[in-house]
C-alpha positions in Angstrom: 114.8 192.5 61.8 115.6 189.6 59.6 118.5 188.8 61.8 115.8 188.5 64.5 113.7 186.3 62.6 116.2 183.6 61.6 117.5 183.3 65.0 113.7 182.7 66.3 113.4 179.8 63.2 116.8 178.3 64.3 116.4 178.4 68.5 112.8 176.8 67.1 114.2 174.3 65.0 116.7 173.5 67.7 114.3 173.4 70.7 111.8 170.6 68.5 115.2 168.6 67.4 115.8 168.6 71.3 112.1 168.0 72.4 112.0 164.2 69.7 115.2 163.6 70.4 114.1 163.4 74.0 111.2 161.5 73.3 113.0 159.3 70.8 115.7 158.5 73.3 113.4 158.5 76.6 110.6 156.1 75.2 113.4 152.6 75.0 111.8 148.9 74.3 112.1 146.1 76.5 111.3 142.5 75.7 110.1 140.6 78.8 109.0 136.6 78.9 106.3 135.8 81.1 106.5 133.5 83.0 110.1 134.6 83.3 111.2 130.9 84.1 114.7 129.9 83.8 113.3 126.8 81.7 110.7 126.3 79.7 108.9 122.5 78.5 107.7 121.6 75.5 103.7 122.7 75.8 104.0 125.2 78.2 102.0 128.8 77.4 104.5 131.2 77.7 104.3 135.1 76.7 106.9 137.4 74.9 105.9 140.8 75.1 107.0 144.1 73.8 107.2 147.0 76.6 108.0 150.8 76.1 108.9 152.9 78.8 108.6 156.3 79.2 105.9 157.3 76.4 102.0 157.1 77.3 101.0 157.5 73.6 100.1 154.5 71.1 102.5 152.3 69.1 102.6 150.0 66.7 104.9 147.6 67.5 107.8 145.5 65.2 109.8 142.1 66.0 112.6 140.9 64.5 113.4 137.0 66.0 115.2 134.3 64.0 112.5 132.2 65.3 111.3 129.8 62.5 107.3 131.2 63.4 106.9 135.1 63.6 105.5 137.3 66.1 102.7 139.3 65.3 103.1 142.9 65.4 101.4 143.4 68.5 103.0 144.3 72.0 102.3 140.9 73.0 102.6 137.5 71.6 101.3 134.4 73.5 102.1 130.8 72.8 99.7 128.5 73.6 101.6 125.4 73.5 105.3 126.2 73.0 107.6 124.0 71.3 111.3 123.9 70.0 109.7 125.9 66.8 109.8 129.1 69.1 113.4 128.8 70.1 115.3 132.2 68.9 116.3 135.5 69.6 113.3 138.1 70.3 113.5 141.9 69.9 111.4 144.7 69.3 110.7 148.2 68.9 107.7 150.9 68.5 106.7 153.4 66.5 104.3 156.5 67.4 100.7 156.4 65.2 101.1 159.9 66.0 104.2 160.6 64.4 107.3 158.9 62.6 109.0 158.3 65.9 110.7 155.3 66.6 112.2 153.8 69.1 115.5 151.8 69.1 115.9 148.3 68.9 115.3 145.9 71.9 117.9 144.0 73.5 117.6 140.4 72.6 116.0 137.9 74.7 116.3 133.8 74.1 113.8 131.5 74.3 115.0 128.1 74.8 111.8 125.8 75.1 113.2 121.9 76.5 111.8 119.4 74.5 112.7 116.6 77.6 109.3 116.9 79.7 110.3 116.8 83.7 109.7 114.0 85.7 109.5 114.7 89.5 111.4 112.2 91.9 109.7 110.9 94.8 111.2 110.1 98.2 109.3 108.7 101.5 110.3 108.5 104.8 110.5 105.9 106.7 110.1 103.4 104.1 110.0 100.6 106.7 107.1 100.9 108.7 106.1 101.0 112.7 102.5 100.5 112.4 100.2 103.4 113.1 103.4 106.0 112.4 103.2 109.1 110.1 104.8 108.8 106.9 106.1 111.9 104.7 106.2 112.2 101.1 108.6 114.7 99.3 108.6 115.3 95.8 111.6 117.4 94.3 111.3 118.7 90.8 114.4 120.5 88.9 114.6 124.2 89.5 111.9 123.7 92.4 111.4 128.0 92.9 109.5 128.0 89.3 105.8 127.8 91.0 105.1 124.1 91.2 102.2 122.8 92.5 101.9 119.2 93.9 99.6 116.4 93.2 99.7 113.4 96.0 98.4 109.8 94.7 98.3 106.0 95.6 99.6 103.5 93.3 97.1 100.8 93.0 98.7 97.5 91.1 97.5 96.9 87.2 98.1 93.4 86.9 97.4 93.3 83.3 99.5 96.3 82.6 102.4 94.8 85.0 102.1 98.9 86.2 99.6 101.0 88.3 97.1 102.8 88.0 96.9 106.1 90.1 94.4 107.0 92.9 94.3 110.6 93.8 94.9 110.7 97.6 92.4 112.8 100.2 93.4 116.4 100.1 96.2 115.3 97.2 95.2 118.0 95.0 97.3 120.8 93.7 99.4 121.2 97.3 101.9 124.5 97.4 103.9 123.0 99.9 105.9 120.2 98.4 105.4 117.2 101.3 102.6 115.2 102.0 101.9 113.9 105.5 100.3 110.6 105.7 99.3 109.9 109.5 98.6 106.2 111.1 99.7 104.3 108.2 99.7 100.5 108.8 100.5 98.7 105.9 102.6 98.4 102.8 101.5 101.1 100.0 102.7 102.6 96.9 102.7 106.4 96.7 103.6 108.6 93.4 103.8 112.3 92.5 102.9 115.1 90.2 103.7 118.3 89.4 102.1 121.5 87.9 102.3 125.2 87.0 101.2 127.7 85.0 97.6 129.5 84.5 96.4 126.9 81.7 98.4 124.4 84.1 101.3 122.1 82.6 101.9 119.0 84.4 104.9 117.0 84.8 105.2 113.1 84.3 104.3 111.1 87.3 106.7 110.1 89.4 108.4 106.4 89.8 106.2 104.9 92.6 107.6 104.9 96.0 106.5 102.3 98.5 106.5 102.2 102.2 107.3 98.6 103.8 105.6 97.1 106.3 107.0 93.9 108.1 103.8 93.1 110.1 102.1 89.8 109.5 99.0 90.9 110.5 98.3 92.7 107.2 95.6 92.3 104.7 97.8 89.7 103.4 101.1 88.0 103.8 104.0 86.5 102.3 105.5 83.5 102.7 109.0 82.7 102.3 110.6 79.4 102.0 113.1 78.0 103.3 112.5 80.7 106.2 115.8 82.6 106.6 116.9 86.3 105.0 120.2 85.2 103.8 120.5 82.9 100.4 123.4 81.6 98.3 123.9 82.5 94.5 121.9 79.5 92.5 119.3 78.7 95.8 116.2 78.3 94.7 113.7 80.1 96.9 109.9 80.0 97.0 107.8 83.3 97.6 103.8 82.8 98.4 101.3 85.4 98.6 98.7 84.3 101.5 95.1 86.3 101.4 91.5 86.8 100.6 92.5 87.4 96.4 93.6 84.5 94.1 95.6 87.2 91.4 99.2 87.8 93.0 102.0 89.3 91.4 105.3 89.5 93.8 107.6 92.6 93.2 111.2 92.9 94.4 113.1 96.2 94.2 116.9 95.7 94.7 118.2 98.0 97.3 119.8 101.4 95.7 117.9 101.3 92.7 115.5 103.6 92.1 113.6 101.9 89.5 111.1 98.7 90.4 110.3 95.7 88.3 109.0 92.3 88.6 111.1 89.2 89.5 108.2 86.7 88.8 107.0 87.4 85.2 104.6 83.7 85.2 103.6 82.7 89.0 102.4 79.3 89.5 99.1 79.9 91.5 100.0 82.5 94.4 103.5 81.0 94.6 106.7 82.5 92.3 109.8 80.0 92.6 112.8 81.3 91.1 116.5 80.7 91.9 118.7 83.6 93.1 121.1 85.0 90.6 122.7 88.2 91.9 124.1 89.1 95.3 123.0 91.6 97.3 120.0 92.8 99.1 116.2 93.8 98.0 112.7 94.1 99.6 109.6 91.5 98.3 106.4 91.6 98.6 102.9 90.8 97.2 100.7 93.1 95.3 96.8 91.8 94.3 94.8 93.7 91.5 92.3 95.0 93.9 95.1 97.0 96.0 96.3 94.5 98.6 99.9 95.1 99.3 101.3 91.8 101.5 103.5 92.1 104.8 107.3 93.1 103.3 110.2 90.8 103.6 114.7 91.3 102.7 116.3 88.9 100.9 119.7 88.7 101.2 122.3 87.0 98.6 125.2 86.2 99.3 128.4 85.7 96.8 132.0 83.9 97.2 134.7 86.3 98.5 137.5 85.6 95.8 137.7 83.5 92.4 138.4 80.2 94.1 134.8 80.4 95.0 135.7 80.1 98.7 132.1 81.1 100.0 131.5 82.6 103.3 129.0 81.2 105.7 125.3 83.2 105.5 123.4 83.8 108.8 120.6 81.9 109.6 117.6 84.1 110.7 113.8 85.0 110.8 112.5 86.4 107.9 109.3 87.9 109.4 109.5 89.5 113.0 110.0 88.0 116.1 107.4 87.9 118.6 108.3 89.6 122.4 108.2 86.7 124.6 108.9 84.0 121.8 111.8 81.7 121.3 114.3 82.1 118.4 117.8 80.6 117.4 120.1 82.3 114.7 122.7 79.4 113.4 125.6 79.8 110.4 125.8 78.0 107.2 127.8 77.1 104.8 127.2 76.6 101.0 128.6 72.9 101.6 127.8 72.5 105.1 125.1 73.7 106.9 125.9 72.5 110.4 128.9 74.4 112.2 130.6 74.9 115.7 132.9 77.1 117.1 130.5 80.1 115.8 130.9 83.7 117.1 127.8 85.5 117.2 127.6 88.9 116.8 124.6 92.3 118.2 124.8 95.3 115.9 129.0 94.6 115.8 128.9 93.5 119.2 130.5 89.7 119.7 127.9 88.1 122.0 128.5 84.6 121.7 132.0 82.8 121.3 132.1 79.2 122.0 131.5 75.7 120.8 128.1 75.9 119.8 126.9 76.5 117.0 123.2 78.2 117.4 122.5 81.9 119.7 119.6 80.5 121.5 117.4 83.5 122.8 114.6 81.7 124.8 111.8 84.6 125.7 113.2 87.7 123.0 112.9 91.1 124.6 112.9 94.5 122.4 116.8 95.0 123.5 117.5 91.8 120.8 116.3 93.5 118.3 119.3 94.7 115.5 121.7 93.9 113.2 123.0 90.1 113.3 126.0 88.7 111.9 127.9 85.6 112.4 132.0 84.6 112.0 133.7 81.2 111.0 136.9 80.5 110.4 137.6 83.9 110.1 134.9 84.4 107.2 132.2 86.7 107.7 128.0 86.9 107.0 126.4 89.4 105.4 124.5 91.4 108.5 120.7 90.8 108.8 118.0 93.0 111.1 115.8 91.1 113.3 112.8 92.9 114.1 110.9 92.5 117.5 107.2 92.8 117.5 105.7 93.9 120.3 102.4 92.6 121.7 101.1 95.5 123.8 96.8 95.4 125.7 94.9 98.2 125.4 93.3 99.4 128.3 91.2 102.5 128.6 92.4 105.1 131.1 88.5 104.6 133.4 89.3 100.9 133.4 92.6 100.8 134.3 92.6 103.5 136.8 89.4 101.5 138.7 90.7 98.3 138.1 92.8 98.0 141.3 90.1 99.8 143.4 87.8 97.3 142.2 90.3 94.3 142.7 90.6 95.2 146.7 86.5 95.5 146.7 86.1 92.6 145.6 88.8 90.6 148.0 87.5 92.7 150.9 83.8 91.5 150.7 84.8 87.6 149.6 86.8 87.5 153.1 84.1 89.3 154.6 81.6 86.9 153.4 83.3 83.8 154.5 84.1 85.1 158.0 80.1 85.6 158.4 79.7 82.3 156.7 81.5 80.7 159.2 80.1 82.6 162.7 76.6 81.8 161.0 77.8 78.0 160.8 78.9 78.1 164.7 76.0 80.0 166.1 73.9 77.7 164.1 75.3 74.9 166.4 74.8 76.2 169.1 70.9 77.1 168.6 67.7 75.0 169.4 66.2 76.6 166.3 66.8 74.9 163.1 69.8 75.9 161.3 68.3 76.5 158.5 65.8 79.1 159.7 68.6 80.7 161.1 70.6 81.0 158.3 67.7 82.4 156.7 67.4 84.6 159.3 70.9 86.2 159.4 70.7 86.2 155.3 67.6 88.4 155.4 69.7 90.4 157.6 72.4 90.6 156.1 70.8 91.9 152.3 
């Protein structure tokens, strides 16, 4: 009977070892970040918590983190405003109220918070301008999937600050999709971009602005360049005027391939910055007024000596501002010590077009098919290449008018030569009468209408 009884106690004792060793080894911690981004900036709210699986019953709940600030011991611990102070290893584990039961330790997690605060990069397309087209803006962020939002705005020129000032645009707020479509745009304009995330939302820097060019002269306001060409020497000096209804200019250049933008006139005399050219290469200038004006756009190209025996090749003579359809134009080639040459070859987007002893390509009524890329040749130096634009001067007719127009046309002819011919018999029959020939006349009027 005793034998009975210890082998009941022991199958017992075995059976509750069995049962919390079940529990023990079923209920396991997990340490989860929320939101599980792959980074994580400086003042973003970010949540470690402590999970157990496996158990419905309540814990209290231990961390252990080489973090310099502790966790509570909670299953959840939520930074408000993280910072490199929370960067460390986080685990945890749980132990029943009900019992001594505990679970094993977590495996680690890392929290790395970045202290370098993101700055989104802004691209638009085109960025010269065909009046009235669309325009798209793109901003790209680092690691892009992490549940950005987008924020659109206009750059509108600070001339105290030398910077801008941001305008939200219409519909520019908080955008899932990543580009912004701007539709019948018709003038130069700045554009920037934000991002954000996040329930109490983080936002990135702005953007560098962006600006879309427009060559048209017909803008708000204009700019002026003198002498007139796109191509420059090293050491010319060169005079840009801003033309329009404000009297506070600034001009802004931004050399082609750089992203960043800065100001070659830091004191303008009036509306007018003279400056001589220092650098070779190519960048776009134009005219920004404190009230948001943005002038017409305009290249400048420099042009430096080939070798160090400062043997400088010529620089091609051309338009600055667009060419209108139907207009005369002549393209020449310089040189830095001569500025009249012969025996010039022309060249049409790499095309030779001209080889002879002149020394100008005459074009006397331009057409859209001269628009391109123009270069010029002598004695075997080369230009730089420079894009002549082609403006295009097109009448607006509405379809009821022009579709009548030619109806109206032959109406018109039809009872003019109808008139005369009655004219005339009236004249003859009018001889030929004893009545008066006015009476008559009155007569066949009254007729007539």
């Amino acid at each position: 009977m005793m034998g009975h009884s210890l082998l009941c106690m022991a199958g017992f004792f075995l059976l509750t070892t069995v049962i919390y060793g079940y529990a023990e080894a079923s209920n396991r911690s997990i340490v989860t970040l929320y939101p599980n981004w792959s980074e994580i900036y400086r003042g973003e709210t970010i949540t470690v918590r402590c999970e157990i699986h496996g158990g419905d019953t309540e814990w209290d709940y231990e961390w252990e983190t080489n973090s310099t600030i502790k966790p509570p011991n909670q299953n959840e611990y939520k930074i408000i405003s993280s910072s490199s102070n929370n960067n460390g290893n986080y685990r945890c584990k749980g132990r029943m109220k009900s019992s001594q039961n505990k679970t094993e330790w977590s495996d680690s997690v890392t929290l790395t918070v970045s202290n370098n605060k993101p700055r989104p990069v802004l691209t638009v397309s085109p960025s010269w301008l065909s009046p009235g087209a669309s325009v798209t803006l793109n901003c790209q962020v680092e690691h892009p999937s992490a549940g950005w939002s987008f924020y659109w705005y206009k750059a509108v020129p600070d001339l105290i600050e030398k910077s801008y000032s941001y305008e939200l645009l219409p519909d520019g707020r908080r955008t899932v999709d990543n580009s912004y479509i701007i539709h019948g745009q018709t003038h130069t304009a700045g554009y920037v971009c934000r991002a954000g995330r996040g329930d109490a939302e983080y936002h990135t820097d702005h953007s560098q602005p962006k600006f879309v060019w427009s060559a048209d002269v017909h803008s708000a306001a204009s700019l002026t360049v003198s002498p007139d060409r796109v191509q420059h020497f090293i050491s010319d000096s060169v005079s840009l005027t801003c033309e329009g209804n404000f009297t506070e200019w600034r001009v802004v250049t931004v050399p082609q391939g750089d992203p960043s933008y800065y100001y070659k006139c830091e004191r303008m005399n009036g509306s007018t910055c003279n400056f001589k050219t220092s650098k070779s290469g190519t960048a776009v200038y134009w005219c920004e007024s404190g009230s948001g004006e943005f002038s017409s756009a305009v290249n400048i190209t420099v042009q430096n000596y080939f070798n160090f025996y400062k043997l400088y090749g010529p620089i091609l003579v051309s338009p600055v501002h667009p060419v209108t359809e139907g207009a005369s134009v002549s393209l020449s080639c310089s040189l830095k010590t001569q500025k009249i040459l012969s025996n010039v070859f022309f060249y049409h987007n790499d095309k030779l077009i001209q080889n002879d002893t002149r020394g100008e390509l005459n074009i006397s009524a331009v057409s859209k098919s001269d628009e391109g890329f123009y270069k010029c040749q002598y004695s075997g130096r080369e230009s730089a290449q420079s894009w002549m634009s082609v403006k295009v001067i097109t009448v607006t007719v509405s379809g009821a008018d022009s579709s009548s127009s030619p109806v109206w046309l032959m109406v018109g002819l039809v009872c003019g030569v109808s008139l005369i011919i009655i004219l005339l018999l009236l004249l003859y029959r009018c001889r030929q009468s004893k009545y008066s020939c006015f009476t008559r006349l009155v007569k066949y009027f009254l007729l007539l209408f």
